[in-house]
Each structure stands twice: as structure tokens, then as C-alpha cells.
N, C-alpha and C positions, 0 to 999 in steps of 0.2 A: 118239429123243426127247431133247432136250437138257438135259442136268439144269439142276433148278431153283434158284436160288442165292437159298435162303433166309437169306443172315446179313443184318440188319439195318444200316441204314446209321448209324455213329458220329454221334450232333449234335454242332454243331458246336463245340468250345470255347468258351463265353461271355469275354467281356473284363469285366476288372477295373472296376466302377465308377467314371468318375470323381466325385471327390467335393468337386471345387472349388467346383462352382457350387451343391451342391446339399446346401449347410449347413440344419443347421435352427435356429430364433433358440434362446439360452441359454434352459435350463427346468427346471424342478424341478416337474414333477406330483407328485410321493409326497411332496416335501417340502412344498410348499403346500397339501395336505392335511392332513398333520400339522400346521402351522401355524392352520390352520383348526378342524381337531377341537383343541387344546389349547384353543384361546379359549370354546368351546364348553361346554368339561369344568369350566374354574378360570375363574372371575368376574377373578384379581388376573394375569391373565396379559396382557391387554391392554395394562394401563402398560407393560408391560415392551417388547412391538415396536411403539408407538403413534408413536416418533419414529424410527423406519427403516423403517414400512412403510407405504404409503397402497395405494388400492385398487388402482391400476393398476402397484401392484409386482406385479403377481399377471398370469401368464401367462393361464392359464385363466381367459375370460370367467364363466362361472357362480361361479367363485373371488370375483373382484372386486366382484359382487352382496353376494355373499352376505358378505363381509370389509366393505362399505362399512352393512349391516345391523349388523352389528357393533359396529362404527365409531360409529354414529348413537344406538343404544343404549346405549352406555357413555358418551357425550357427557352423554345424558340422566340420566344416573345410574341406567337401569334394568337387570333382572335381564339375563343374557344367555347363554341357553340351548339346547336345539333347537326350544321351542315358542314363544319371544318371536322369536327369528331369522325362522322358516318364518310368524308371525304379522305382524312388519316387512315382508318379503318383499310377504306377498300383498297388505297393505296399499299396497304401491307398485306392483302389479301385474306384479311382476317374478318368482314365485314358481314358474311351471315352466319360465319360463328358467334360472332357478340350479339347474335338476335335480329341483325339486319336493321335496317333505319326506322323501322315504326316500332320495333322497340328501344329502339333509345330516344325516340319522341315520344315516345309514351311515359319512359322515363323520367324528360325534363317535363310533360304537362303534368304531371301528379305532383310537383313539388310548388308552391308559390312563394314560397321566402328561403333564402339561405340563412338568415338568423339565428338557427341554430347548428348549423355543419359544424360549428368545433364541438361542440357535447355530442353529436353522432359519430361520427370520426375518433373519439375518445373510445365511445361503445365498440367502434368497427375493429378498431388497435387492441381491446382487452382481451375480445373474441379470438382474433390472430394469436395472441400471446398464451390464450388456453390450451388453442391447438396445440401448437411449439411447445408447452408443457407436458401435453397427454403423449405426442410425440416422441417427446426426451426420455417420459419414464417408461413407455413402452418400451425402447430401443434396450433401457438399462432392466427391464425385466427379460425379456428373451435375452441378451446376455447373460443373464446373473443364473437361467437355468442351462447355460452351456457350460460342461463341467472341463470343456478343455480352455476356456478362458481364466485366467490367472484373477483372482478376486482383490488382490491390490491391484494390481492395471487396470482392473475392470472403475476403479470406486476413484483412481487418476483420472481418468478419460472423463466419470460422468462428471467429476467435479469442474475439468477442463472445458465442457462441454456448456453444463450450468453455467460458469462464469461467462463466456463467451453468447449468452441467448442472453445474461442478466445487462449487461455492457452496452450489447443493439440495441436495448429496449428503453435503456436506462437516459433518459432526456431531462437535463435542466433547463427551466424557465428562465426568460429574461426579470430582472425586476428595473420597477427606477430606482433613479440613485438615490435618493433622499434617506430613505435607511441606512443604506450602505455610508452614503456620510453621514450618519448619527454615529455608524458603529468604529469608524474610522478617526471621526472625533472623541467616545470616548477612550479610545487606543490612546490618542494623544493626552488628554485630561488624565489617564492611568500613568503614563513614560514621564509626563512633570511630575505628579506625587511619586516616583523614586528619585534621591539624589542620585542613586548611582547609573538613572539613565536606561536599564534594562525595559524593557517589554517582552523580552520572552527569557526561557528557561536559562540559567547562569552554566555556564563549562565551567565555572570555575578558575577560570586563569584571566587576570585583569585585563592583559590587552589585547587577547580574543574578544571578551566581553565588549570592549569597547568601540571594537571596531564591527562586531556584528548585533550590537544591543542583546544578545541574549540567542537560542535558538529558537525561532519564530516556528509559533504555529501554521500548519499548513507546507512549512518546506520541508523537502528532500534535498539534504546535508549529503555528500559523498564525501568519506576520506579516507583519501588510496593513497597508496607509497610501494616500494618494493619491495621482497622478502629482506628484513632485518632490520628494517628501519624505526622498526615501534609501534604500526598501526593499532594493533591490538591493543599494547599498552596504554599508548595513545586514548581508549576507548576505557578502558578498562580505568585509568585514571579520572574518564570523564563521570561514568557510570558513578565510581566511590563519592565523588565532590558533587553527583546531582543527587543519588539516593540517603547516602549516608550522613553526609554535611549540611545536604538543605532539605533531608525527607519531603523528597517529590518523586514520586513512583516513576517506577523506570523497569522496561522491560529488554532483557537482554537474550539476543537470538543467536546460540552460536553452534553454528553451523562445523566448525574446527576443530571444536577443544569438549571434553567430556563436561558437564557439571563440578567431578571433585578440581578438574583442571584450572578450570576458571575462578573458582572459589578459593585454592592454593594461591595463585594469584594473586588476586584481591588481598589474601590474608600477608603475601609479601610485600603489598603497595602497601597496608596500611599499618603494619606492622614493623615496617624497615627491617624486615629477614632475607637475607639471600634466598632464592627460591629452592637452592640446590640442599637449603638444609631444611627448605620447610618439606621436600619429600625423603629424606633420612633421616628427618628428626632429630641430627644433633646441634640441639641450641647450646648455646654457653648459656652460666648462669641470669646475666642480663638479660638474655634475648628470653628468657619462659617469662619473666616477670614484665617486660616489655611486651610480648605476646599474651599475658593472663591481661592486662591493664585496656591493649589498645582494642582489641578483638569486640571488645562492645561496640566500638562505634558500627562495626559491622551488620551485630546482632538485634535483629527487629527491623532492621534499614527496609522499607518499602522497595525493594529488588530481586526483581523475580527472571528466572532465569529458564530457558529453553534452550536444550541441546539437541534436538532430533535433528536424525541429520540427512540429507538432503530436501531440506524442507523446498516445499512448494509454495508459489506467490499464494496459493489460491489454501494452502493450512496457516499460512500466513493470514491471510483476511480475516478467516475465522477465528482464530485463538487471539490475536489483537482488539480485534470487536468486543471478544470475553475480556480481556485486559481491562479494558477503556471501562467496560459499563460494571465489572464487579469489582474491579481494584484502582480505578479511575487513574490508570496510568497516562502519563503526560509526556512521554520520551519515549522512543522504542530504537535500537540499537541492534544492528545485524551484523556480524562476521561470518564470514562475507558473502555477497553479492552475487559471487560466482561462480559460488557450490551452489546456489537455488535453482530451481528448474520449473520450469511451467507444462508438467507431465499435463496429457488427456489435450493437447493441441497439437497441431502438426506444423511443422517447420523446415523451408527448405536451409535451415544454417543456424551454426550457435549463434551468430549476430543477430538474426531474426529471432531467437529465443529469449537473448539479453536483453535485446530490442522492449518486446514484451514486459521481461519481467522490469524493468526500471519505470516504461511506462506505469505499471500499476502500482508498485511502491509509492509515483508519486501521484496518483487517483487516489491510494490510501489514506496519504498522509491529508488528503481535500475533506476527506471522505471521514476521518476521524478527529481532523482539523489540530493536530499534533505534529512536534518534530520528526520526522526518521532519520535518521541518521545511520549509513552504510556504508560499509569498510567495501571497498574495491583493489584489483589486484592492479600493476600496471602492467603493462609491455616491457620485453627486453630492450628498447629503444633508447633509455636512458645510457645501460650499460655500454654501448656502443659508440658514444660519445665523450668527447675528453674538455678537459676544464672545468673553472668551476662552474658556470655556466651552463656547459654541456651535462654535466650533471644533474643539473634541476630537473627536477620534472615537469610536464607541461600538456596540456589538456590532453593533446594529440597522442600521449602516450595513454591515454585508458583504455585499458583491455579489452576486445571482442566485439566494442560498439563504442559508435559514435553516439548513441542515443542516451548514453549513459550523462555524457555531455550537454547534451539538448533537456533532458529534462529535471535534471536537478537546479536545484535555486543555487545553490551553493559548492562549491568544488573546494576543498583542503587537501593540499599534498603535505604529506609529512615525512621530513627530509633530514638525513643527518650529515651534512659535510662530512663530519668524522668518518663515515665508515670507508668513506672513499680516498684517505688519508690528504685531507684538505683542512686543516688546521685554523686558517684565516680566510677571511672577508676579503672582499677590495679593499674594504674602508681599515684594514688591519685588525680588527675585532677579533678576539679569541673564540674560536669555536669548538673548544673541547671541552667534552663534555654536552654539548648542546644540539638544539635540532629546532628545526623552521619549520612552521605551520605557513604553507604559501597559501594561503586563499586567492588562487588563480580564480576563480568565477563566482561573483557576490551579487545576484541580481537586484538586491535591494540595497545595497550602500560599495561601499569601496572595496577595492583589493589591495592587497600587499602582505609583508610578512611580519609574522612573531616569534620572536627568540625565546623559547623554554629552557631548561633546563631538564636531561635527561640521564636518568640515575636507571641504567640497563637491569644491575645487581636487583633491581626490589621493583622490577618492572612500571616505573613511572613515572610520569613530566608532573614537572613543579614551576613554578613563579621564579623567573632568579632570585626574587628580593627576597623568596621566603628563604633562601640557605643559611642564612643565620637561624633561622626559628626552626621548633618541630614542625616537618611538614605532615605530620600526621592533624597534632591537634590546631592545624592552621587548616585541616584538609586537603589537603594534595593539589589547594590550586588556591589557599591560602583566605581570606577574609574579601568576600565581596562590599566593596560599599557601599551601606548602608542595609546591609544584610547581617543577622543576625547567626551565626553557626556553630551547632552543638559541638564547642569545645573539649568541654568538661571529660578528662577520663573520669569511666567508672571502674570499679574493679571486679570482673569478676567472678562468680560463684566462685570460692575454693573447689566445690566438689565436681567440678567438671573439669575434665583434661580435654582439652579442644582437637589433641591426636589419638585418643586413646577408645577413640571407636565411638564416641558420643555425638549421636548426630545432630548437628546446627540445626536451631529451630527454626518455621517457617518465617518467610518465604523462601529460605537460602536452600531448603531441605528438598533437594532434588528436584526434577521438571513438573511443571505446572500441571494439576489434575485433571485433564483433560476427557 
């Protein structure tokens, strides 16, 4: 008989799980519990995670009931305990879905201190936040393999999408004040050591300067006017007199005008050429030698320049960010306002879109803690008024939002009697030639106006007192006091022809490396 070969047969080796596909979403059960039982136990615990927690921070459905009962009772100023909870609860008819009442007693008995509900509630909020990431990029991967979806709308939306989940989440702390006034006092100990008064960035023209000390960090500058009036120029004058005359990096966003456009420009402000000859090229013999001499203050100037065009608040954030931390720009400059668009959000109205993009320009400017300064367009509304009066511009006329109004610190219209064939003042003052900076809204100091001087031919405003002097090597907005500014023509290379196909070296040298 043939033996019987009792050994058992080895199973087989199991294989390693894999565990790529088979994540499970970020969670904290024990800790949303605890979170849960502390609010239960102390009435004063609630303030404490009421602005980093709402219900759907909470993984566990029956969590989120029973957290939104919570929620709704502390709203109301009532008690908020296991028997008002489980009493909310039934009253909503939700009360054996959250577990019914021994488990939300069993809840508050597992917890004996709320002492640490803010460090739990921190965990329960980062958990939420992982979700709503894993979320986001799942959404933009099934997208991104559907080949009838458009892959720039597709990379507008996520960005739209991003900004908008970074925004909700995004919560600043209270501080005390005692630093705040450390930092406020040395502001002031900084504004005494200048004679000439500033604390923030110089425009360049004395009695701007004076009346706004400088452009202050942290604000959103708006200056609007109506087609012809100079806004550009206006800007385009300020840009030369901060980058050029006081080399402080300055980023210029233009939405309008190509790069060689802007830069032709520039070479007519600072160069005093008619613009119509700097694109035909015929100078007289003074004007090449004027143009070889003045063209350096240009050249090297810390300004950098962005034409892409309909930029977005949110390509905006990002290439400013890059500004700030690789080129330590101090000023950023838009024309305009309301070619931007805030693609990848949805809007019932361009007022709800401008709305948007002004709020975030000036979250930016918090947020990078620098001037912005933005050209805005106005309303037909002036036009339809008569006098000189009727002519001015006036908050109520800015374009497509009121919000534009609400959230800027500072409002500049820029006005030229002239063009409306208004010659004189009340007070009889000459006004030809000339143009009004009306700073209708100055949250941090005064309003009123300043008389420039505006020279249309060579695209830009000057000081009146400099018209005796060159307003080149004065700067174009002439000697700040107790500021020092590079003067000095240099001359030069001979072997360069500045039209002759040679391209300006950086930064002026086409849009930012992105």
C-alpha cells in the first residue's frame, strides 16, 4: 500500500498590498470627537474654533449634524450641552442619524478638559483642507484627460478654482498692539530722519509728494481719467521718475500697449522727441545726439515690464510674488484695470467680476505689503455734463463698480480742462497747457488738487517750476527734497544705434522670463 503523504500543502505567499490606489481621504475620528465632546463639556469653547471650523470640516457625517446643532445654538445665545444638542437634533429630525443621544453622551463622557480644542480643531481644519485639495486635483485630472476640454480654460478655471479654496481657508490672527505700535513708531522715527517728509515711494512731482508723503506701502492707488486725458502718460511719467531717477524697481503691467510701444514711450518722455518721429525715425541732427546722451538714464533702470494681455488677477499674484522675492520690486503699475479678468470663477455680471478683481489687487498689495497703483477707465458721465465743474470727474463716475471705490486707499483722477476747451480756473488761472491730479479719495491724509504741467508731444507731466530746467536731467518730476537723483548724462556707446535693430539690454528687453 503506498504511503500516504500527509504534509499539508504551504499557501501560497500573499503579495505586498499595493497601496497606491487605495488611499483613504485625510481623517481624524478620535480627534473630531474630542473636538466634539470639548464643546459639549465648556459653553466658552466654541469662540475659540468657530473661525477655522464649519460643519463640513468634520469627516464623520453624524459629526457634522451634531457640530452644525452646536453651531446654531451658540448662534442663538443658548445653553449648549448633551440635552440642548440631542434636543436641536430631534427637533430637526436628524437625531438618530447623528447616533442618537448615547452617542453623543458617550461623546461628551470621553472628554474631561477642553484645554486643548484649539490644537484639535487646527488638526480637524488641515484634514478638511487635504480633502478639498485631493478634490481639486482629481476634478483637474479627469478634466485634463478629456480631449474636448480646451487646455488653456482648462488651467483658468483650476487656477480660479485654487485661488478661491486658498482665500476660504486663508485666516489672519489677531495680535496685541504693542508691536504694532513699535512698528508704527519706527514709521514715524523713519518720516523725521527725511527733511523732505516722505515715508513712502516719491512720484516724483513736489506737490503729490506732499500731500500724499510718498506712495505708501500696503495701498491700492487708482488713477482713472477718460480717453485722452493722459492716464498712461501720467503713469508712464511716474514709472521713469521712480525706476530711472530713484532706481527703485518698479513693475509695469500693460495690458494696452505692446512692450516696443511702451518702451518708444518712455524713450519720448525721456528723451523730449515727438513720438511720431520716434516711430519714422526722422530726428533732426540735435534730436540723435539728444537721444545718443539721454537714453542711458533709461538703460539699466530697475523696470520691468509685462505686456501679456488679458492678464488674470490670479497671473497677476504669481509673477508679482516672482517680482517681489527675485527682483525686490517696490511699485507695481497696471494699465488697466479693466482689460483684467478673473477667468475659472463664475459671475452673474462684469460688476461682480471687477468687484472681485479690485478686491484682490488690494489683498495683494497687504499681502506683498507694496504700492499698486492702477489706471482705471471712467463712465461716459462726465461727457454729458457741461461746465467747468460738470466736467470734473468724480468718484461716481468709475467704470462697472462701485467696489473699485470701496477698496482702494487712494483715488486720482487725471484731468485736463484743456481738452474740453476750458482755458481758465474760477480763480482765472491759466490752464493751458496743464492738467489736475484731483485726489478725490485719500484715506490716510487730505484731498484736493495738483497743477502739473503737461507736455502731450513727448508724453508727459512735469513740475511747473521745472520748465525752465531740463526736465529730463531734473527727471520728469524734477529733484525730490532731500533726495539725491542720478542726474548726470552719460554718453552713450558710439557703436550702438538705439533704432537700428539693437536690442535694449535687460530688464527693458521684452516680457519677464516666466
Amino acid at each position: 500500500m503506498p504511503e500516504q503523504n500527509n504534509s499539508r500543502r504551504k499557501p501560497a505567499r500573499q503579495q505586498p498590498l499595493d497601496n497606491t490606489y487605495g488611499h483613504l481621504q485625510p481623517q481624524a475620528l478620535d480627534i473630531e470627537r474630542a473636538v466634539i465632546g470639548a464643546l459639549l463639556i465648556d459653553k466658552d469653547a466654541y469662540p475659540v474654533v468657530c473661525e477655522m471650523l464649519y460643519p463640513e470640516s468634520f469627516y464623520e457625517p453624524r459629526h457634522q449634524m451634531i457640530y452644525a446643532a452646536i453651531r446654531d445654538l451658540s448662534m442663538e445665545e443658548k445653553p449648549v450641552d448633551v440635552l440642548t444638542v440631542t434636543e436641536r437634533l430631534a427637533k430637526k429630525g436628524t437625531l438618530e442619524e447623528s447616533g442618537g443621544p448615547a452617542y453623543i453622551a458617550e461623546i461628551s463622557s470621553r472628554v474631561a478638559s477642553s484645554a486643548h480644542v484649539e490644537y484639535h480643531a487646527r488638526i480637524v481644519a488641515q484634514k478638511f483642507m487635504a480633502r478639498q485639495l485631493i478634490q481639486f486635483a482629481s476634478d483637474v485630472e479627469t478634466k485634463a484627460f478629456d480631449e474636448t476640454i480646451d487646455v488653456d480654460e482648462l488651467m483658468q478655471q483650476a487656477e480660479g478654482s485654487l485661488f478661491e479654496l486658498s482665500q476660504k481657508n486663508m485666516k489672519k490672527d489677531y495680535t496685541q498692539i504693542d508691536p504694532v505700535i513699535k512698528n508704527a513708531f519706527d514709521v514715524i522715527k523713519k518720516a523725521a530722519a527725511n527733511t523732505d517728509g516722505l515715508t513712502g515711494t516719491p512720484s516724483g512731482y513736489y506737490a503729490l509728494d506732499d500731500k500724499t508723503s510718498g506712495w505708501q506701502a500696503s495701498d491700492l492707488v487708482i488713477v482713472a481719467g477718460r480717453p485722452a486725458m493722459g492716464k498712461t502718460a501720467f503713469a508712464l511719467s511716474m514709472a521713469k521718475n521712480i525706476a530711472a531717477d530713484h532706481q527703485i524697481p518698479l513693475a509695469f503691467f500693460s495690458l494696452e500697449m505692446s512692450n516696443v510701444q511702451l518702451v518708444n514711450r518712455l524713450i519720448s518722455n525721456a528723451c523730449e522727441i515727438e513720438g511720431k518721429k520716434i516711430l519714422n525715425g526722422q530726428l533732426q541732427p540735435d534730436e540723435w545726439e539728444r537721444l545718443d546722451k539721454r537714453i542711458n538714464d533709461l538703460l539699466g533702470a530697475p523696470l520691468y515690464v509685462d505686456d501679456t494681455p488679458g492678464l488674470s488677477v490670479f497671473e497677476l499674484r504669481t509673477k508679482a510674488r516672482r517680482l517681489v522675492k527675485e527682483h525686490g520690486v517696490k511699485v507695481i503699475m497696471i494699465d488697466y484695470l479693466q482689460l483684467m479678468n478673473a477667468n475659472g470663477m463664475r459671475f452673474s455680471s462684469r460688476q461682480e467680476e471687477v468687484s472681485t478683481i479690485s478686491r484682490s489687487l488690494k489683498g495683494l498689495a497687504k499681502e506683498l505689503d507694496i504700492p499698486i497703483i492702477a489706471l482705471s477707465q471712467l463712465n461716459r458721465g462726465v461727457e454729458s455734463r457741461e461746465g467747468l465743474e460738470g466736467k470734473r470727474p468724480q468718484l461716481s463716475d468709475l467704470r462697472e463698480s462701485g467696489a473699485i471705490e470701496q477698496d482702494a486707499d487712494m483715488v486720482l483722477f487725471v484731468h485736463r480742462p484743456e481738452y474740453y476747451h476750458i482755458y481758465q480756473d474760477d480763480k482765472g488761472n491759466d490752464l493751458h497747457g496743464k492738467a489736475e491730479i484731483i485726489i478725490a479719495k485719500h484715506r490716510k491724509g487730505a484731498t484736493g488738487d495738483v497743477l502739473l504741467t503737461f507736455r502731450g508731444e513727448y508724453t508727459r507731466f512735469e513740475n511747473p517750476e521745472d520748465n525752465r530746467l531740463s526736465s529730463v536731467s531734473r527727471g520728469g518730476g524734477g529733484e525730490i527734497l532731500g533726495s539725491k537723483i542720478n542726474g548726470a548724462d552719460a554718453p552713450m556707446p558710439t557703436d550702438m544705434d538705439p533704432f537700428a535693430g539693437a536690442p535694449l539690454p535687460p530688464p527693458m528687453n521684452g516680457p519677464l522670463p516666466y
